[in-house]
LODRENRO-54980 format. One line per 10 residues: number of its first residue (from 1); for each residue x negated, z, y negated of N, C-alpha, C. Coordinates in steps of 0.1 Angstrom, whole numbers. Each point is the difference from the previous one (the first is absolute). Example, Ala and Ser with C-alpha at 12.3 -4.5 7.8 and 13.67 -1.06 7.14 Angstrom:
residues 2
1 = -132,78,57,9,0,-12,-9,0,-12 | 4,-7,-11,-9,0,-11,8,8,-11 $
***
This chain:
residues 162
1 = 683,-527,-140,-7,4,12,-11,9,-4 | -11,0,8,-9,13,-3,-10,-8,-3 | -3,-1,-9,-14,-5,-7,-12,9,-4 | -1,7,8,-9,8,-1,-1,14,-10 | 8,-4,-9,6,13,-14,10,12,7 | 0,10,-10,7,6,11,-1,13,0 | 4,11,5,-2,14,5,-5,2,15 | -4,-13,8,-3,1,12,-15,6,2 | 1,3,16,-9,13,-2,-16,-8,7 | -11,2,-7,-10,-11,1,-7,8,13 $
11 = 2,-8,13,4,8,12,-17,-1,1 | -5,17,6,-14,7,2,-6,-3,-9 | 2,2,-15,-4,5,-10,7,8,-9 | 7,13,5,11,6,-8,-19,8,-4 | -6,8,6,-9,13,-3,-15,-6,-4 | 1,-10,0,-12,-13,-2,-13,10,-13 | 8,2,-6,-4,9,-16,0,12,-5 | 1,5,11,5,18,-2,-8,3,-5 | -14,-3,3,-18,6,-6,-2,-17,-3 | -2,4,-12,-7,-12,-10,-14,3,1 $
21 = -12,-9,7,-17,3,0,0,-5,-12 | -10,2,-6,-8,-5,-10,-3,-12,0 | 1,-9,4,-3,-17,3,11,-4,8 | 13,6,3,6,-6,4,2,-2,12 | -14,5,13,4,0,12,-11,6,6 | 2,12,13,-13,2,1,-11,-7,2 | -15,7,2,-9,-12,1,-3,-1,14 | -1,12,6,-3,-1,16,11,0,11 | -4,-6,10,10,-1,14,2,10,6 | 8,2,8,0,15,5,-13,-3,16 $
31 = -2,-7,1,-14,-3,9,-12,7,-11 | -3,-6,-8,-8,1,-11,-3,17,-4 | 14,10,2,3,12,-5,-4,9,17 | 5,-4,6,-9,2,13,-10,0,2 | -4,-11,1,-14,-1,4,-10,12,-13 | -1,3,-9,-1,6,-11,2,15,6 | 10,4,10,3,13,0,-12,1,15 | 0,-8,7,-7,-1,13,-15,3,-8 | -7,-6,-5,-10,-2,-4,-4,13,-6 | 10,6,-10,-3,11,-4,1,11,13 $
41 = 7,2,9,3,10,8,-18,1,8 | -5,-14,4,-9,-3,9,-13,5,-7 | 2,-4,-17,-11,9,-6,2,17,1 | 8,5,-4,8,14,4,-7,5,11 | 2,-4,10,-6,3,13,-11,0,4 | -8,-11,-10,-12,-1,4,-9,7,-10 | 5,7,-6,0,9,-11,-4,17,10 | 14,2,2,-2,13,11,-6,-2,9 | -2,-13,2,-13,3,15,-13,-4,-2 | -8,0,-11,-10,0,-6,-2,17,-8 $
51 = 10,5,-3,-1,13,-6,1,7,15 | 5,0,12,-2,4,12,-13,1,1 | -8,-10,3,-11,-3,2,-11,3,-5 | -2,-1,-17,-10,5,-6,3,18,2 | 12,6,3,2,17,-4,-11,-1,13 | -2,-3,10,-5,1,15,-17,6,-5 | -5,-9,-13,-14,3,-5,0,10,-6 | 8,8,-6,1,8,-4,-2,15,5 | -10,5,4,-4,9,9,0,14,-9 | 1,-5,-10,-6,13,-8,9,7,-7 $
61 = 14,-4,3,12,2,-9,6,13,9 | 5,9,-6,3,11,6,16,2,3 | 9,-5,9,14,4,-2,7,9,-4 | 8,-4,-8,11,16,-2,6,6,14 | 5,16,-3,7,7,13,9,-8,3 | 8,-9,-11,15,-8,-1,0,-12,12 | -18,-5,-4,-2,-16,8,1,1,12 | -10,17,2,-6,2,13,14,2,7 | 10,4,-2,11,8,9,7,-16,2 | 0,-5,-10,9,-16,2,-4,-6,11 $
71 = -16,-3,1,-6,-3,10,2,3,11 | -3,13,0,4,5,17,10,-2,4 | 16,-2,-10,11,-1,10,6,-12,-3 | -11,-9,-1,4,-14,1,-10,-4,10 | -1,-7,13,-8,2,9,-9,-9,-1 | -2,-6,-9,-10,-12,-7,-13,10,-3 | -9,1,5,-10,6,-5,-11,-13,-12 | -3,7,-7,-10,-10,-12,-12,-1,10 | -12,-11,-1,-8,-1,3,-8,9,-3 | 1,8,-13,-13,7,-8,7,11,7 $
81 = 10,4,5,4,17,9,-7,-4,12 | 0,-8,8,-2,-1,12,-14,-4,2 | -7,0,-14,-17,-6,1,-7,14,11 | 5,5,8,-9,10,5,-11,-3,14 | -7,-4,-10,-11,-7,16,3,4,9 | -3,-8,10,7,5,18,-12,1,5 | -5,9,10,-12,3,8,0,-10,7 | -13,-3,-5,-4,-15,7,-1,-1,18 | -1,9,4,0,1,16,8,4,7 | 15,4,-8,12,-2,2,9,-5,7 $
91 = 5,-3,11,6,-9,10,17,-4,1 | 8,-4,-5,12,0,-2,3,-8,13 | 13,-3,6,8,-5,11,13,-9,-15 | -3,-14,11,16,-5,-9,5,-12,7 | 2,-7,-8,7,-16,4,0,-10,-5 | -8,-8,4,0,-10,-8,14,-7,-7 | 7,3,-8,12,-9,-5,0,-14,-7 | -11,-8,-4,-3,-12,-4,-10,-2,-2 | 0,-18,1,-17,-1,3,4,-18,-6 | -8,0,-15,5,-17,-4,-14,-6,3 $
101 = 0,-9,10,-14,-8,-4,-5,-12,-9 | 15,-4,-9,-1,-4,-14,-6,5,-5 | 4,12,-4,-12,7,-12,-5,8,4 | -7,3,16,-8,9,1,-1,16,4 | 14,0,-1,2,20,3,8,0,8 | 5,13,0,13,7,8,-2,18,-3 | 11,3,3,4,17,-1,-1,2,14 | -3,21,-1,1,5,6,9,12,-5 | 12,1,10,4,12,1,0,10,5 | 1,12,-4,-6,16,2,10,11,-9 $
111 = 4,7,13,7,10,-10,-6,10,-8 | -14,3,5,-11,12,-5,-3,-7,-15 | -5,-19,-2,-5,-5,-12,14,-1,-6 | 6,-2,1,12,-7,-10,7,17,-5 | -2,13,12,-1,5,-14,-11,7,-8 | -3,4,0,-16,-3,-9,0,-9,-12 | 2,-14,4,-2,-12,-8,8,-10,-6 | 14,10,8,14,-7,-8,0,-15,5 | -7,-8,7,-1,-11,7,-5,-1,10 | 0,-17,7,1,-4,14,-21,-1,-4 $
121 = -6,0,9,-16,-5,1,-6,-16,-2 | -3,-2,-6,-6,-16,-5,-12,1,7 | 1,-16,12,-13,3,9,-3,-18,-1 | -12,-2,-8,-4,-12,2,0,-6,15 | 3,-13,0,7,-13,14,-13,2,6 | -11,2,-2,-16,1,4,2,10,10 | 1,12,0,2,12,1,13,-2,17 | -1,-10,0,15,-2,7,-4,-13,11 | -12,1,9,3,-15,6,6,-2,11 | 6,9,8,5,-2,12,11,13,1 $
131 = 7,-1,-9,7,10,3,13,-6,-16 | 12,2,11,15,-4,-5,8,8,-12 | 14,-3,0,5,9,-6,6,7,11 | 5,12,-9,4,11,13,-9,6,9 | -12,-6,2,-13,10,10,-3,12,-14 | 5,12,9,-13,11,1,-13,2,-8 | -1,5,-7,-18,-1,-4,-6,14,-5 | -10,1,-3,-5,13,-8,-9,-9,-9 | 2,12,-13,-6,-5,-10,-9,13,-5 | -10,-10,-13,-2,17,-8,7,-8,-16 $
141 = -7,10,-6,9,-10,-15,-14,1,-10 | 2,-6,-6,-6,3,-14,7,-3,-12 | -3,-1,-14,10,-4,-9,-6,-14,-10 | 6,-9,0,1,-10,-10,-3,4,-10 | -4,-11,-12,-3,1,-13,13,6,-11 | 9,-6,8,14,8,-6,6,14,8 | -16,7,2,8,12,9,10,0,12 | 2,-15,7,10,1,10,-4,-1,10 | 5,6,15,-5,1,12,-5,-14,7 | -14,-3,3,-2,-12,5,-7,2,13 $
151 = 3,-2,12,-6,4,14,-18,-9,3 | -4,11,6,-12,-6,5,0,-1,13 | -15,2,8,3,8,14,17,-5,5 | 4,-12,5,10,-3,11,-1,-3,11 | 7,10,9,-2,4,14,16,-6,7 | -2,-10,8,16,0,4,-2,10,14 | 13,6,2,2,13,14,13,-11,12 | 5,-1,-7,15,-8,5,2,-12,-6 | 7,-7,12,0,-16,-1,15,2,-6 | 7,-8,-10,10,0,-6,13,4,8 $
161 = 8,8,-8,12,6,10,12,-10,-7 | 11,1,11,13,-6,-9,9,14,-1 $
***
């Protein structure tokens, strides 16, 4: 009978051994080899967006012709291009598009600021007591510590449209 001896084939373990580890088996799970690539990617990231961030301080660095042309036809303007103080008595027309009173803000949209500033307007929830999303408003701007457009002076004109 079959007593176990044999030529029979030792069933899902024919490739068991192809790569011999060094001990015999690997050490980590493939969870273990994951989570490892996650962690590294999330440093990675948080890598470029700290180097994002600190170039912003950077005021004094001078672009190449190469950067400046990249820039322009990628519609992302840098903060340090678009640092060009706005006349403070300035009056822009826009929209309110969000308003969190979790954390206190909401945007204003403007086709005159967004291009200018490559973004929507950051208007402290203060700034905002009786007036929705979608109303109407006039703003002026000034610029944040990171050079980005932050509204002062809000005026609602119109009550929210659909």
């Amino acid at each position: 009978g079959k007593g176990g001896k044999g030529k029979g084939k030792a069933k899902g373990q024919q490739n068991a051994a192809a790569y011999q580890y060094p001990y015999g088996y690997y050490p980590y799970s493939q969870e273990q080899v994951q989570n490892a690539w996650a962690m590294h990617l999330q440093y990675y990231q948080q890598a470029l967006q700290a180097q994002a961030y600190y170039s912003g301080f950077t005021g004094g660095v001078i672009p190449s012709e190469a950067a400046i042309s990249a820039a322009a036809s990628s519609k992302k303007e840098s903060a340090a291009a678009a640092a060009v103080a706005p006349a403070s008595d300035k009056e822009y027309t826009g929209q309110v598009k969000s308003i969190s009173n979790k954390n206190g803000y909401g945007f204003i949209t403007c086709s005159e600021t967004k291009a200018a500033y490559g973004r929507d307007v950051f208007v402290d929830a203060a700034l905002l007591p009786d007036i929705e999303v979608k109303s109407k408003v006039t703003f002026t701007v000034e610029l944040s510590e990171k050079g980005h457009p932050r509204a002062s002076k809000v005026t609602k004109i119109a009550d929210a449209e659909d």
